[in-house]
N, CA, C and O atoms as a DFTB+ gen file, in Angstrom:
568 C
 N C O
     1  1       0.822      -1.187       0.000
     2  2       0.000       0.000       0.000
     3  2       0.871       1.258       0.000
     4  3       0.654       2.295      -0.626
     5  1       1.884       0.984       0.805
     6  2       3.135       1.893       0.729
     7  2       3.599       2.713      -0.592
     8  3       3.534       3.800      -1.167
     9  1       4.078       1.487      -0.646
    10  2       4.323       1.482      -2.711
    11  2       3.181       1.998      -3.513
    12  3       3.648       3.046      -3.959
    13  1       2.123       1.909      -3.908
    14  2       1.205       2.199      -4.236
    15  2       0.734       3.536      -3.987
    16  3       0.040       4.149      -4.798
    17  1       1.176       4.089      -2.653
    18  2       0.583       5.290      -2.661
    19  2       2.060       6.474      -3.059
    20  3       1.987       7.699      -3.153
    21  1       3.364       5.560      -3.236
    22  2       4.747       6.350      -3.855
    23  2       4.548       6.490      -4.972
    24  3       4.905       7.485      -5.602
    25  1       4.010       5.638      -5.390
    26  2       3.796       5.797      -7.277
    27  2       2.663       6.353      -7.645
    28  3       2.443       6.801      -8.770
    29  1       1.741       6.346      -6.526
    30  2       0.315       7.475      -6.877
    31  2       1.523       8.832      -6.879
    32  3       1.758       9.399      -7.946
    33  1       2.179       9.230      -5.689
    34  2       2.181      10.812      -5.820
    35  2       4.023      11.115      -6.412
    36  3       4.661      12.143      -6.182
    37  1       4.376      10.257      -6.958
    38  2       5.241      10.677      -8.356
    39  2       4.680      10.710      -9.123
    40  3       5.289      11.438      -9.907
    41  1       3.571      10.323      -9.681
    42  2       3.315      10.086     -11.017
    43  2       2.632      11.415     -10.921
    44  3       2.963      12.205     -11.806
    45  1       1.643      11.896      -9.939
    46  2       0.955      13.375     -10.331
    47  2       2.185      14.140      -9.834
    48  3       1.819      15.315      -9.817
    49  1       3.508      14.074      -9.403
    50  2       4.332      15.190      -9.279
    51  2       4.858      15.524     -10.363
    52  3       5.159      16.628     -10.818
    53  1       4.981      14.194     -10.871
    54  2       5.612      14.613     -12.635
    55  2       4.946      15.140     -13.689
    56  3       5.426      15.658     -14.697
    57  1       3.641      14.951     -13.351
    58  2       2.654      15.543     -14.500
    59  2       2.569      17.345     -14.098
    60  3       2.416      18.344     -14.801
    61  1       2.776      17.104     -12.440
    62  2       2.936      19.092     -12.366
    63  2       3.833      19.359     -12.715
    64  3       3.757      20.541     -13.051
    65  1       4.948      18.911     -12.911
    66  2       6.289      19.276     -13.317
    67  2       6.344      19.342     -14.685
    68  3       7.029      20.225     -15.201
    69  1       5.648      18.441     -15.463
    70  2       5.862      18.967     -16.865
    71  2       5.249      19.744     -17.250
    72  3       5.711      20.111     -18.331
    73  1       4.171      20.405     -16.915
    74  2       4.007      21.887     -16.958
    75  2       4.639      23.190     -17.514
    76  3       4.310      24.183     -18.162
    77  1       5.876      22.572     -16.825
    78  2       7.173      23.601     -16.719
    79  2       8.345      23.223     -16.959
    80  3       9.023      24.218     -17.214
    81  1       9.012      22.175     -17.017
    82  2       9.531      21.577     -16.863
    83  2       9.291      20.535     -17.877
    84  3       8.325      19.774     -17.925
    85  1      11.018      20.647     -19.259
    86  2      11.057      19.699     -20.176
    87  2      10.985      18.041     -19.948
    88  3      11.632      17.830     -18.922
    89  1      10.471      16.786     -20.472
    90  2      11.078      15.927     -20.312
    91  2      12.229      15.484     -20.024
    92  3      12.161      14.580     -19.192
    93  1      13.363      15.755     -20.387
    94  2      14.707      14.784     -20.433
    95  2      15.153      15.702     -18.974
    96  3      15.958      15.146     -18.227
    97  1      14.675      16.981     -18.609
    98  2      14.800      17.187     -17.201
    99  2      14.324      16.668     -16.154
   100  3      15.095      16.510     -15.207
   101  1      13.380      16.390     -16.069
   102  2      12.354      16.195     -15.436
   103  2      13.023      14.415     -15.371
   104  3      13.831      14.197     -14.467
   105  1      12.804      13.705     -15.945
   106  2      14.196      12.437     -16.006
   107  2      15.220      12.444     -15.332
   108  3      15.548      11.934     -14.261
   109  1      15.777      13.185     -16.193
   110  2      17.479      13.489     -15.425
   111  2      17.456      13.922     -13.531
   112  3      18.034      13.332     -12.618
   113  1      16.838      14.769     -13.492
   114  2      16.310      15.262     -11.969
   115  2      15.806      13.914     -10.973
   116  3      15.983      13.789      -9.761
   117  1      15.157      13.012     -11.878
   118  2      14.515      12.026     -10.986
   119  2      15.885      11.008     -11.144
   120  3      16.402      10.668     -10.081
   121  1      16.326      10.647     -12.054
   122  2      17.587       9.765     -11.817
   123  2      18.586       9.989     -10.845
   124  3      19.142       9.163     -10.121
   125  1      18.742      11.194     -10.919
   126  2      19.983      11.638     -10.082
   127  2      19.597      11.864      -8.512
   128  3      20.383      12.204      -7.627
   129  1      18.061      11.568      -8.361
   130  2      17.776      12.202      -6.875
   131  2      17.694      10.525      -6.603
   132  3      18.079       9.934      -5.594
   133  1      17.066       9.942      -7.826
   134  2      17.065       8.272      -7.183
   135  2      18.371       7.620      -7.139
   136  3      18.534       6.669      -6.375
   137  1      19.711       8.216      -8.199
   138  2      20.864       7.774      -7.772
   139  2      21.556       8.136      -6.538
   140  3      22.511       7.468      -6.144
   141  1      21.223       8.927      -6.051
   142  2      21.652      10.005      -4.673
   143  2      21.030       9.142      -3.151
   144  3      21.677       9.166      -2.104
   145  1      19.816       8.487      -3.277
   146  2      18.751       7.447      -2.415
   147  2      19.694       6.502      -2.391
   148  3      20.544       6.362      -1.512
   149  1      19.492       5.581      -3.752
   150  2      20.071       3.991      -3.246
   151  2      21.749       4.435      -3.279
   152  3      22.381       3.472      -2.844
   153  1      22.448       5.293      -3.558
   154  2      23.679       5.516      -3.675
   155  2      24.159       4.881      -1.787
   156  3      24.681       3.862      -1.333
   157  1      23.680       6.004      -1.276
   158  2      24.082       5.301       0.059
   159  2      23.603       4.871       0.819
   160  3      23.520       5.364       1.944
   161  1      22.935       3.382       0.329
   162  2      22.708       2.121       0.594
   163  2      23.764       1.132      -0.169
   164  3      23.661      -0.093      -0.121
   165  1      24.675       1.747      -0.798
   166  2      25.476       0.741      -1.505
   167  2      26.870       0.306      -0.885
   168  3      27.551      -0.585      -1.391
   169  1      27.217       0.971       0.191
   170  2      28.539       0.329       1.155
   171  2      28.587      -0.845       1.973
   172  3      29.431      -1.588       2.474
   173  1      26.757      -0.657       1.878
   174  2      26.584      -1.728       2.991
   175  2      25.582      -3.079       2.327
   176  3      25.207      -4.084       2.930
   177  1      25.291      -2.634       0.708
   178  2      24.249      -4.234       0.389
   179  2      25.237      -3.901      -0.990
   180  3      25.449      -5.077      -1.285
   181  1      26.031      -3.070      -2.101
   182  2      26.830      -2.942      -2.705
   183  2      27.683      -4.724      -2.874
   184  3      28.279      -5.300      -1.964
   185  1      27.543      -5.075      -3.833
   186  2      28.922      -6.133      -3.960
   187  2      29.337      -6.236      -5.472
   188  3      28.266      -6.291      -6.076
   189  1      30.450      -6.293      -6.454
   190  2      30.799      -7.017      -7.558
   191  2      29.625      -8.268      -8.473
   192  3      28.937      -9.232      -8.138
   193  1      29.922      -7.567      -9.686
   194  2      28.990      -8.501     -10.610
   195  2      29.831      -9.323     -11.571
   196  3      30.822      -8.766     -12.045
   197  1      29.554     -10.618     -11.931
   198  2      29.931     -11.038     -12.918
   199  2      29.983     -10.524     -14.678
   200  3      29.014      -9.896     -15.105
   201  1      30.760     -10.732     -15.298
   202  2      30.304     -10.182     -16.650
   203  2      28.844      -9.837     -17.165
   204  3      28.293      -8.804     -17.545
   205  1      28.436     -11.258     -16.997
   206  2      27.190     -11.277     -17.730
   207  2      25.585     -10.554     -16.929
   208  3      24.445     -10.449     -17.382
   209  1      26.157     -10.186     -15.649
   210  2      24.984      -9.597     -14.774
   211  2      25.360      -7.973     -15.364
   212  3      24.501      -7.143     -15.660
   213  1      26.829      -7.766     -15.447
   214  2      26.520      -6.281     -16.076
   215  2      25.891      -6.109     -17.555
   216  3      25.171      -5.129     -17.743
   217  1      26.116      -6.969     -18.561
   218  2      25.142      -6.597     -19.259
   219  2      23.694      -6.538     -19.618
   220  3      23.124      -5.904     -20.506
   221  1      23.142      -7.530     -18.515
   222  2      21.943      -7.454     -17.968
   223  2      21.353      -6.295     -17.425
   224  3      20.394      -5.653     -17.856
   225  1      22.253      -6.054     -16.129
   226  2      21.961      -4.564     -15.937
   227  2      22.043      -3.364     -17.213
   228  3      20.954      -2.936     -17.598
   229  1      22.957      -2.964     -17.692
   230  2      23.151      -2.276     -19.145
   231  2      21.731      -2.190     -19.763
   232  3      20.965      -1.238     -19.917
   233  1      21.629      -3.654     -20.100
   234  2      19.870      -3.644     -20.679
   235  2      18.899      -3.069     -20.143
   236  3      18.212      -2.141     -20.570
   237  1      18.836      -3.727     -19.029
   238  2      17.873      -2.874     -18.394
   239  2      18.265      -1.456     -17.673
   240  3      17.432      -0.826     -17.021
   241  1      19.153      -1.167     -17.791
   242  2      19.074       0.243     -17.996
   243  2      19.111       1.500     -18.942
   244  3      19.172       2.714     -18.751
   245  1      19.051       0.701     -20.015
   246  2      18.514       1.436     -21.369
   247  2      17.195       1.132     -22.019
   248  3      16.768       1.763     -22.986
   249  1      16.605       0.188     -21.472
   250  2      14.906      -0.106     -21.690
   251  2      14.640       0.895     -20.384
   252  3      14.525       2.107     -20.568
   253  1      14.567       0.419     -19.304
   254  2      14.304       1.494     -18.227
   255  2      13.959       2.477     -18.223
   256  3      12.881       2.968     -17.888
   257  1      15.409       3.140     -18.838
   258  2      15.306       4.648     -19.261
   259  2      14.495       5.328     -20.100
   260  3      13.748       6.297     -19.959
   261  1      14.915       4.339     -21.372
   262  2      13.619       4.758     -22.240
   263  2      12.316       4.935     -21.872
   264  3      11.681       5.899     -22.300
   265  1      11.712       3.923     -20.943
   266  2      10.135       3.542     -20.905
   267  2      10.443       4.679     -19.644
   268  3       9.356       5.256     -19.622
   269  1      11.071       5.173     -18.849
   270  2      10.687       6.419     -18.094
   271  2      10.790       7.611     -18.512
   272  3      10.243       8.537     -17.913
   273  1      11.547       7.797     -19.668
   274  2      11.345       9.263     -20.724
   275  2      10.069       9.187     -21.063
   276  3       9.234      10.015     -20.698
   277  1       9.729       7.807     -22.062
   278  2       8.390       8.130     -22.608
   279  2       7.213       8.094     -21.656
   280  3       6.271       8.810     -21.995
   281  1       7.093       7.495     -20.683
   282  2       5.982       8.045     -19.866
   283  2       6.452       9.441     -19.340
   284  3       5.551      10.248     -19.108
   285  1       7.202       9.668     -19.213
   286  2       6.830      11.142     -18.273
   287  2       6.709      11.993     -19.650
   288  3       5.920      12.937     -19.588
   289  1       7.207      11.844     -20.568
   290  2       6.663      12.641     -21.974
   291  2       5.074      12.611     -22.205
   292  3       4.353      13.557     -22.522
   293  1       4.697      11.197     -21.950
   294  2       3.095      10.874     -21.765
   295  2       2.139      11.523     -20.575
   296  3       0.932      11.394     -20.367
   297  1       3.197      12.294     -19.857
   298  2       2.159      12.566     -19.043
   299  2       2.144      13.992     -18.802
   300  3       1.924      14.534     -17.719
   301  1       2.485      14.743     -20.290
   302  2       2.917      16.112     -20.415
   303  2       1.881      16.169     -21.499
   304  3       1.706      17.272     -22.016
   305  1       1.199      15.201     -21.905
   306  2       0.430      15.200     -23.405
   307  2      -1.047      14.423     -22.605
   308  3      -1.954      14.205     -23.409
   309  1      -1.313      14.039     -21.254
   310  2      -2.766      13.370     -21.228
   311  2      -2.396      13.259     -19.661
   312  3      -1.411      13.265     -18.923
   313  1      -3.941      13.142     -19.612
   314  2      -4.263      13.246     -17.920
   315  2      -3.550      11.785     -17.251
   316  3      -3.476      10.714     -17.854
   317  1      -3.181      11.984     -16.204
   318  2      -2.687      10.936     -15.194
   319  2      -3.735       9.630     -15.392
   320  3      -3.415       8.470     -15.651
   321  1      -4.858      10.087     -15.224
   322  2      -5.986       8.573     -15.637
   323  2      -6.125       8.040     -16.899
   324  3      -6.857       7.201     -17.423
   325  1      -5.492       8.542     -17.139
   326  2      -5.479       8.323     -18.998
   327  2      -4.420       7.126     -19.031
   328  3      -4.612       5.936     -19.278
   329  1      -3.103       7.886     -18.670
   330  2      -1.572       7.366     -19.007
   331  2      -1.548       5.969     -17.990
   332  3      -1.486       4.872     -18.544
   333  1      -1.599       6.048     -16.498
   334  2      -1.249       5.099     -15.600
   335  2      -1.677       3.841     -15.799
   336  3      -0.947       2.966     -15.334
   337  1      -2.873       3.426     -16.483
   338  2      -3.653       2.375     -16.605
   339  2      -2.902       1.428     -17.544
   340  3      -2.948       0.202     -17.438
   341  1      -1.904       2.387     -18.873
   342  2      -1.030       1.489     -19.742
   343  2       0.120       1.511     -18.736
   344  3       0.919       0.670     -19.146
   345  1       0.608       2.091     -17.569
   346  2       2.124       1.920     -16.718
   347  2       1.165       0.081     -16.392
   348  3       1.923      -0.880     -16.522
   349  1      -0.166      -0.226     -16.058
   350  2      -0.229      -1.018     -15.569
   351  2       0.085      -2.660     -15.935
   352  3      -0.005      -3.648     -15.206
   353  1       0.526      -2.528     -17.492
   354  2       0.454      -3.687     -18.035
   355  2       1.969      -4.559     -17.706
   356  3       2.260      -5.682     -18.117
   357  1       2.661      -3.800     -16.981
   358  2       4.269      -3.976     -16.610
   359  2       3.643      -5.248     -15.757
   360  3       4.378      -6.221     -15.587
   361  1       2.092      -5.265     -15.132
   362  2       2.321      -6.726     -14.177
   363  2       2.077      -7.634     -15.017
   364  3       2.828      -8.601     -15.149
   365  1       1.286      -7.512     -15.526
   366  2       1.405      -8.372     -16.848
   367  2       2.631      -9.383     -17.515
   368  3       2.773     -10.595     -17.680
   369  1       3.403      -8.177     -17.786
   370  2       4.781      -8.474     -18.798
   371  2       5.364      -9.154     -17.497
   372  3       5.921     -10.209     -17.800
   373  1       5.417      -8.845     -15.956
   374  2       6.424      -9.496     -15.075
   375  2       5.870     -10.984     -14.595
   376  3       6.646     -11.879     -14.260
   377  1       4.047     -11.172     -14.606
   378  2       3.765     -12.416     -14.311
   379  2       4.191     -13.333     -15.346
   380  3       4.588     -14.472     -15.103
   381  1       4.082     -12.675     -16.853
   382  2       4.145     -13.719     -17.849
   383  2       5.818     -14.192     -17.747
   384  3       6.230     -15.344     -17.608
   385  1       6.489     -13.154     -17.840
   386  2       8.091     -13.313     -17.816
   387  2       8.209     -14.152     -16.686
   388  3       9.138     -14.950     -16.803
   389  1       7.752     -14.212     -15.926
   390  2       8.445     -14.802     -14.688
   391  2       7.622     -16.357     -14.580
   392  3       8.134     -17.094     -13.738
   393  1       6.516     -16.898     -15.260
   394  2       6.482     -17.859     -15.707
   395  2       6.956     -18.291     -16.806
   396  3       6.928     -19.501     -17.029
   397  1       7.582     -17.253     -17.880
   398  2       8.036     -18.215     -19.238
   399  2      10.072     -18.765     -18.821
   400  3      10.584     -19.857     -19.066
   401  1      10.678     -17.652     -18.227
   402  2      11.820     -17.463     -17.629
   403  2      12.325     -18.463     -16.364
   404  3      13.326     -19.154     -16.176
   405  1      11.133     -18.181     -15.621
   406  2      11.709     -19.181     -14.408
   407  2      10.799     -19.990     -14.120
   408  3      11.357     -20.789     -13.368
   409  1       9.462     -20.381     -14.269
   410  2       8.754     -21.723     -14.512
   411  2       8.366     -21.117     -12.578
   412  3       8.292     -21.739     -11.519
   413  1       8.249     -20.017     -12.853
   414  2       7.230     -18.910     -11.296
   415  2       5.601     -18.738     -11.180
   416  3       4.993     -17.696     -11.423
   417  1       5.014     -20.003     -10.748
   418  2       3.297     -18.944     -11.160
   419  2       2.493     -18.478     -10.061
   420  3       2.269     -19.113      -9.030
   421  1       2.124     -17.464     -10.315
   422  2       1.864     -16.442      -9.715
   423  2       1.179     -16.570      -8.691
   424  3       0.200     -17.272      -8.946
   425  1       1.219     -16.060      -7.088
   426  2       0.388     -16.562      -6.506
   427  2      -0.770     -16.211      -6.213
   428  3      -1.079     -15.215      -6.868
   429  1      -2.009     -16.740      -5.165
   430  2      -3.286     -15.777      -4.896
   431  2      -3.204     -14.370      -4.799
   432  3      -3.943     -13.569      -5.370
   433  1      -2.085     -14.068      -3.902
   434  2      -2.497     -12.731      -3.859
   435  2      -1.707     -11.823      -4.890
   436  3      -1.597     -10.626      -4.624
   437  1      -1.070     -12.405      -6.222
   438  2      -0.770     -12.036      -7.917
   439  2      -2.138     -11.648      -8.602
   440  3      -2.390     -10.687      -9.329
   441  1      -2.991     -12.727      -8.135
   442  2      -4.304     -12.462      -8.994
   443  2      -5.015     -11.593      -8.219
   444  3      -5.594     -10.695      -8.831
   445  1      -5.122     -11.625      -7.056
   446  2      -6.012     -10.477      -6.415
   447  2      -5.433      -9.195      -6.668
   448  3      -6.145      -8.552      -7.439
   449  1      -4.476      -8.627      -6.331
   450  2      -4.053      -7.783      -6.678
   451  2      -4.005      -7.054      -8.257
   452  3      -3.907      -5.868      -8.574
   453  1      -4.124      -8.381      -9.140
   454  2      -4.120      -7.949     -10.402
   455  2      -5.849      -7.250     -10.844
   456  3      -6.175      -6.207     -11.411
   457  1      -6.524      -8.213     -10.361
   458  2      -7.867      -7.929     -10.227
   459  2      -8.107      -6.730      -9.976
   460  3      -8.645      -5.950     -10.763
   461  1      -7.583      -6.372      -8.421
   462  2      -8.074      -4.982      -8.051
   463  2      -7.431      -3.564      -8.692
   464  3      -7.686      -2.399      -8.386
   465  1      -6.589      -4.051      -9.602
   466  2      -5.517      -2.719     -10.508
   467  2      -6.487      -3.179     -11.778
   468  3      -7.157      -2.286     -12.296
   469  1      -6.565      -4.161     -12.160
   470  2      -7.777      -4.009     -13.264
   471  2      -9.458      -3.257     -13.295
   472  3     -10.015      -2.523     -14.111
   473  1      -9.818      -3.765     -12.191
   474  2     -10.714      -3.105     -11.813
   475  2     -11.366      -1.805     -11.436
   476  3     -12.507      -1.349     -11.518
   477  1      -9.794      -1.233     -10.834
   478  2      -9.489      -0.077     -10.531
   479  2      -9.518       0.989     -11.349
   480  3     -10.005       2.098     -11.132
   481  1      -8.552       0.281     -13.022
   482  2      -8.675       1.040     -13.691
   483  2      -9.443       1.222     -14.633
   484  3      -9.310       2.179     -15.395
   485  1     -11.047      -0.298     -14.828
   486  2     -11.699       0.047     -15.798
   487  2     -12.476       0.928     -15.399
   488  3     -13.098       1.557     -16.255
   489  1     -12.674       1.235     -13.992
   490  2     -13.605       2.261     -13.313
   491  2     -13.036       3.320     -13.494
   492  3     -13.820       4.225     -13.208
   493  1     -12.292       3.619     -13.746
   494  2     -11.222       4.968     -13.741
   495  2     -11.602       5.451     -15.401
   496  3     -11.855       6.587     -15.802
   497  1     -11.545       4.238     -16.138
   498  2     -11.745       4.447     -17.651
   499  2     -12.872       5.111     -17.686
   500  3     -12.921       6.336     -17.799
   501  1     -13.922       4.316     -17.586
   502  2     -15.231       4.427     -17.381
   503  2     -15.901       5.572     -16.686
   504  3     -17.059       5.904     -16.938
   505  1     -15.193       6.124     -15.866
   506  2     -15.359       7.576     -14.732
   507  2     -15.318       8.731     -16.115
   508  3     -16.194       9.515     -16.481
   509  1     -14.121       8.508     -16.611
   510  2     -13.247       9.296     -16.928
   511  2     -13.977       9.562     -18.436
   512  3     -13.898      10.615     -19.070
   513  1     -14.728       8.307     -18.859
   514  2     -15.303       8.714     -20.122
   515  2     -16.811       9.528     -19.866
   516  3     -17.173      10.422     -20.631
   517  1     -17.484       9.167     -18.894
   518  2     -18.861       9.384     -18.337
   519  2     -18.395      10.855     -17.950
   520  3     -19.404      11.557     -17.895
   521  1     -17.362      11.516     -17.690
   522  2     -17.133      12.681     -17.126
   523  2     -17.144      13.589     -18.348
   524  3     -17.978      14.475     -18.531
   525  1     -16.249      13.319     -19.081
   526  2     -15.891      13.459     -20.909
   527  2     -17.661      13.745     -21.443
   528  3     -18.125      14.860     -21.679
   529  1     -18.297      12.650     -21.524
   530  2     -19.560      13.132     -22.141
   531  2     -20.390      14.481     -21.676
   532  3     -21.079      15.270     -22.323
   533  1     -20.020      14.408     -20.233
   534  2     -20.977      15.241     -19.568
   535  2     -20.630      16.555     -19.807
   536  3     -21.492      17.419     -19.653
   537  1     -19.234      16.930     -20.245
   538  2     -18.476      18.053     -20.280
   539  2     -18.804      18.369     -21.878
   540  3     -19.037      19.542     -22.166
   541  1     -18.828      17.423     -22.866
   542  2     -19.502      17.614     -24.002
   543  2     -20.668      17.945     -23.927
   544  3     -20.999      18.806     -24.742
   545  1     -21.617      17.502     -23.089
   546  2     -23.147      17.709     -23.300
   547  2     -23.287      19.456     -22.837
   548  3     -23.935      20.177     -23.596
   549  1     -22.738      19.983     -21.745
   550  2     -22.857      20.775     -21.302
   551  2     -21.819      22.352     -21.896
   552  3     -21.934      23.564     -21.715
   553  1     -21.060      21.659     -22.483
   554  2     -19.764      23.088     -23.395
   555  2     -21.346      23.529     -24.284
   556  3     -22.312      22.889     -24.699
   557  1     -20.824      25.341     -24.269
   558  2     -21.546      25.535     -25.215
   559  2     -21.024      25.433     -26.677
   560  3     -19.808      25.318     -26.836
   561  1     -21.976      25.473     -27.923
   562  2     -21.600      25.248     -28.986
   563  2     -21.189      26.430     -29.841
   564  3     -21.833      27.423     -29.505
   565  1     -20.454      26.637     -30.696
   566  2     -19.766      27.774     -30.875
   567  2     -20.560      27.801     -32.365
   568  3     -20.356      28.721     -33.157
């Protein structure tokens, strides 16, 4: 719930921020404040990687990056209820990966949880379109 409510209020901090505030800043600012966080946590859980874990990491830190430019670019172009509902398909991509990869399936509370972020957000869809009409019905016509 913790988590959930960190990624509720980054995600609308970044959408106030792009306001004003370019993408690749607005990035850069969050990398460097999140490299600055786990930075010193690293003396003490910090250890050496094998070859092949750094290019793992590498990867995923150039998919990473990317998919956090383009959402916060996405959320300079459409409302937070709009954008978050596609951040949601990442559980998706991690239940499937993590059964095709490591033969992992998911447990009860994978599906409940998935349920209630699905649910969450067709109501959100659904809010969000019912709100949309009403704002059409009621604009005057020019």
């Amino acid at each position: 719930m913790i988590a959930a409510f960190g990624v509720g209020v980054t995600t609308i901090t970044i959408r106030q921020i792009g306001r004003t505030e370019g993408t690749q800043t607005t990035v850069l600012w969050f990398s460097l404040l999140s490299i600055l966080a786990t930075g010193l946590l690293m003396p003490f859980y910090g250890q050496a990687h094998p070859a092949h874990v750094w290019l793992i990491l590498v990867a995923l830190g150039i998919f990473g990056g990317t998919a956090q430019i383009l959402l916060t670019a996405s959320l300079r172009y459409a409302a937070v209820s709009v954008v978050v509902p596609f951040d949601y398909v990442q559980l998706l991509w991690a239940v499937l990966l993590g059964w095709l990869l490591f033969a992992q399936r998911p447990v009860p509370t994978t599906w409940i949880g998935g349920a209630a972020i699905i649910a969450g957000g067709l109501y959100t869809l659904y809010r969000e379109h019912k709100l949309g009409r009403e704002k059409a019905r009621t604009a005057p016509l020019l």
